[in-house]
Each structure stands twice: as C-alpha cells, then as structure tokens.
C-alpha positions in Angstrom: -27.7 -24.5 25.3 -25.3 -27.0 23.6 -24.5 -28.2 20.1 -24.6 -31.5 19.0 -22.2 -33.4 17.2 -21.1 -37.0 16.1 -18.0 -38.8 17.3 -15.5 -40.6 15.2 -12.9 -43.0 15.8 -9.7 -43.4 13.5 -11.0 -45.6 11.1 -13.8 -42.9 10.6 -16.5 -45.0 12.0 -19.4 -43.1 13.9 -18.7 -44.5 17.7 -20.8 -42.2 18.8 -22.3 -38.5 19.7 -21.0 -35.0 22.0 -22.8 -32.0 23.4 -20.4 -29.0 22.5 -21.1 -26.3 25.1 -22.5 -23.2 23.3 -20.6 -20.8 25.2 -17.0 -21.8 23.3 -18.8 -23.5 20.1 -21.8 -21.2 19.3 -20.3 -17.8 19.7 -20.9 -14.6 17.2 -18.3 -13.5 15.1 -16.3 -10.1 15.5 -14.2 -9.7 12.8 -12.6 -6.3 14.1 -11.8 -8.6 17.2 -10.7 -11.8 15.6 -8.2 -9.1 13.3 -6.9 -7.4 16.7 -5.8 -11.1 18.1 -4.4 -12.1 14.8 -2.2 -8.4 14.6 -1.1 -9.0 18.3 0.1 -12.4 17.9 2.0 -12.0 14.7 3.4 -8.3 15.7 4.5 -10.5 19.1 6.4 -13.2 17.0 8.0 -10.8 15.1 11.6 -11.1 15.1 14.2 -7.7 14.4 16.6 -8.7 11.9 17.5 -5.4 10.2 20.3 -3.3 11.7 22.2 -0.6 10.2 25.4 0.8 12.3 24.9 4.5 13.2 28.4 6.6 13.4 29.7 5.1 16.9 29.1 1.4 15.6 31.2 2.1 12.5 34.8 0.7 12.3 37.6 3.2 12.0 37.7 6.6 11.9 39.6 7.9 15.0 41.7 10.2 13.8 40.6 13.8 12.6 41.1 13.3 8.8 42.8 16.6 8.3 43.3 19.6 10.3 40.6 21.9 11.4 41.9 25.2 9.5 44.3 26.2 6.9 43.5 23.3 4.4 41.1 25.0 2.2 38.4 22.4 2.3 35.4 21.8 4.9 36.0 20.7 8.3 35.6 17.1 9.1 36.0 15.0 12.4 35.8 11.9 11.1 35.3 9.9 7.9 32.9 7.5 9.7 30.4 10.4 9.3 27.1 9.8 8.0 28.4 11.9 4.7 31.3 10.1 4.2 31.3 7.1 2.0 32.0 4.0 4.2 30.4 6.0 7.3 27.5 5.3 9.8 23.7 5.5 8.2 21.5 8.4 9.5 17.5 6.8 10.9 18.5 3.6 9.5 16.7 0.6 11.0 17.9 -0.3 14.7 18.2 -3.8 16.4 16.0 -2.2 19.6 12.7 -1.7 17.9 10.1 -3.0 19.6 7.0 -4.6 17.5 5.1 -6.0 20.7 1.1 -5.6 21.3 -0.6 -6.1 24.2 -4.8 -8.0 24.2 -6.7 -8.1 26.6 -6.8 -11.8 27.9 -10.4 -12.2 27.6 -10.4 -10.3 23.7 -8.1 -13.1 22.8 -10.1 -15.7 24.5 -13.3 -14.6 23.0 -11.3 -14.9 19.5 -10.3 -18.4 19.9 -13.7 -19.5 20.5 -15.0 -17.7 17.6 -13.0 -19.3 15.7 -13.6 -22.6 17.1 -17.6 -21.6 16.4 -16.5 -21.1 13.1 -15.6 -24.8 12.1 -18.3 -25.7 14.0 -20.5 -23.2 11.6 -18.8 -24.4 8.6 -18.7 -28.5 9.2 -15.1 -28.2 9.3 -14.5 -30.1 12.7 -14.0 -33.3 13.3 -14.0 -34.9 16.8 -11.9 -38.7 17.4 -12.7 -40.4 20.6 -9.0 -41.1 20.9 -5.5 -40.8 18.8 -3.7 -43.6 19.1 -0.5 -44.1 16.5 1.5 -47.2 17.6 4.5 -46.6 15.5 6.1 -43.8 14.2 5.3 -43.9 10.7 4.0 -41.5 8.4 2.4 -44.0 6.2 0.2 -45.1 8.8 -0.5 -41.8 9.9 -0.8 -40.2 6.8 -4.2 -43.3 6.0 -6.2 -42.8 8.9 -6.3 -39.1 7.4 -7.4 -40.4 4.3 -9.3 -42.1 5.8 -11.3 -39.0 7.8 -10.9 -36.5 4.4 -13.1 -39.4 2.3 -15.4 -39.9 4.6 -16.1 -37.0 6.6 -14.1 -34.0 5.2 -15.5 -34.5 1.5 -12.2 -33.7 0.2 -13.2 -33.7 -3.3 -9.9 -35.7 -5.0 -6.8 -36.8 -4.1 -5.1 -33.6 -6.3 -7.1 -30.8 -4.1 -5.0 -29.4 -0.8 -5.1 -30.6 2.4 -5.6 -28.3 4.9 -6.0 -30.0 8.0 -5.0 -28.8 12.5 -5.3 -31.4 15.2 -5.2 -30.3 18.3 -4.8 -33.3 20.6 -5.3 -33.4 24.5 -1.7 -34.0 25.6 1.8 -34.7 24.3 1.2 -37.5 21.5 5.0 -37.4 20.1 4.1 -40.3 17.8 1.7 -38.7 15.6 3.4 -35.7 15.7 6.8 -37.2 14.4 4.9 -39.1 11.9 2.9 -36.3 10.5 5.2 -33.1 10.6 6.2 -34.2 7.1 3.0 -34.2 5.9 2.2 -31.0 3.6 -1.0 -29.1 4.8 -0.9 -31.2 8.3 -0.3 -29.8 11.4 -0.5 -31.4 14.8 -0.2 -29.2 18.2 -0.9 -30.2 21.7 -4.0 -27.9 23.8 -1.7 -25.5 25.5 0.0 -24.1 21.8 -3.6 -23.3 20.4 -3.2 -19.9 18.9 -5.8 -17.7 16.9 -3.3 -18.0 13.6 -3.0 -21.7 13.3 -6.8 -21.8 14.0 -7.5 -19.9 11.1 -5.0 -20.9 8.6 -6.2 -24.7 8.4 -9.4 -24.8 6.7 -10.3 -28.1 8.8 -9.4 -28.7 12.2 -9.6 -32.2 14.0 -10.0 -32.5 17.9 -9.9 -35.5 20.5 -12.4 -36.4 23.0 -9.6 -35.2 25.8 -8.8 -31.7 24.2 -12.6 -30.9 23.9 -12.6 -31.5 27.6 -10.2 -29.4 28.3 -11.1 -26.3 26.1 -14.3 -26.2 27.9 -12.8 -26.4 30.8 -10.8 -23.0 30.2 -13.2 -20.9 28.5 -16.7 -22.0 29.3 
C-alpha cells in the first residue's frame, strides 16, 4: 500500500507527484508509545546543574572547635557540620544523578514514523523536489517560505506563527545559515531527526532525497 502525494519545487509550483510507502507514512498512533520516546529523549538531554557540597566538600573546618569534655556545651568535631551554620547540606542535590532512559530501538522507530503519519494525516507536509539556496541570505530564504506557507500551508496572515521543520537529505549549510534566524524555522539534516523536533513544528517540510532515505531506514 502507498500514499500519494504531490511534489513541489521552491517557487511552490506542482512539478510533480510521490508514492509515500505506507509502512513509515500510514502507521496508527500510540500515544502511550509516542509519550515513552518523548520522556526518554528529554530525560537523556537533561543536563545536572544543581549541586550542593555535603560536609567533606565544605571549606574549613579542620580543627575540633572546642574540646571534647569540660566545656559545658555539646560536643562538636567540626563546624562544617550539617548543623552548623556555614556547614555541608544533608540529601541536598548531587552532581552524580543520573536522569538517563533507555527505548527500545524499534519503540522509538515506530514513534518517529507515527509522527511522520501524523503530518501526513493532518496535510502538514510538504515535499520539494530539491533545496537549493545559492547565497546565504535570509531574505531569500526566508521568500521561498512565503512562498510555500501561501500557497500550500494556508497560513492564514502574515501576523499568525510560523511553525515550520525541514528535514533535508544531507548537509545544506546555506539554508541552514540563512534560516537559523528565522523565528518558528528550523532546518536539520536526516541523521538529527528526533521524536521532539518532529512534534513541536506544527508543519514539517521534506526533500525528495530525505524521503528516500527515511524509507530506506524504517520501511
């Protein structure tokens, strides 16, 4: 089974057609698996910033601050004790936590392409027969995405917000310089697709080549 679609070029001219394989395009949604990729992914990028010093990490406090006996008051070893004002903090947060989740490589497979079904679903995708930005410029760039929103995206006016991922076949550092700017535009090559990025950007814009290749991978 396959899933026909039309092909564009930049100047959002039909050029023509393109059999989407129904096996990555056309598969069922599982929400319960589609939030277990999302989870793993951001629980894996997660970065451990907060760190409180326990006793040991504490500056000072070597000496014994008063005898053991004969002073009248409670025994203490040091005043970088978690009691003492100034001294180490007791279950605070630690620089070795580890956030990281494992998925199974096929579970996150199987949410990418329900994800990619999901444009699909939704007329949210657009397919180019080639990107091709011969200067970088984000003028230029940022028309032949005016371009694509009037004519194909129905963006309904110029004041309503862009939400727009292309995923290109290889390394296009041209059109990524001259869109990263851009607010609501953002431009990865095949090999950073990721489940978050998919579903963030409400439209998602794919070459001839990149198609190519995602079939190749998951069908």
């Amino acid at each position: 089974m396959s899933i026909k679609v039309n092909i564009y070029n930049q100047k959002a001219d039909q050029v023509g057609d393109l059999e989407l394989s129904e096996k990555v395009f056309g598969v069922k949604a599982n929400q319960d698996l589609v939030h277990q990729a999302v989870v793993t992914q951001m629980a894996n990028e997660r970065q451990v910033l907060a760190h409180t010093k326990i006793r040991s990490e504490v500056r000072g406090g070597g000496k014994k601050p008063w005898k053991q006996k004969g002073t009248g008051r409670a025994r203490a070893g040091s005043s970088r004790s978690p009691i003492w004002i100034g001294g180490g903090v007791t279950f605070g947060p630690l620089k070795d936590r580890n956030f990281k989740k494992k998925i199974n490589k096929k579970m996150k497979q199987k949410a990418l392409m329900m994800a990619f079904s999901d444009k699909v679903a939704n007329n949210n995708l657009v397919i180019l027969d080639k990107l091709e930005v011969s200067e970088f410029k984000t003028k230029t760039f940022n028309e032949i995405l005016k371009g694509l929103e009037s004519k194909i995206l129905n963006k309904e006016n110029e004041k309503s917000r862009r939400s727009i991922l292309l995923i290109d076949g290889e390394s296009n550092d041209k059109a990524k310089i001259s869109g990263r700017n851009l607010v609501g535009v953002e431009i990865i090559n095949f090999e950073n697709m990721n489940i978050l990025d998919l579903l963030k950007y409400k439209n998602l814009i794919l070459t001839k080549e990149s198609i190519k290749k995602i079939e190749k991978q998951y069908k």
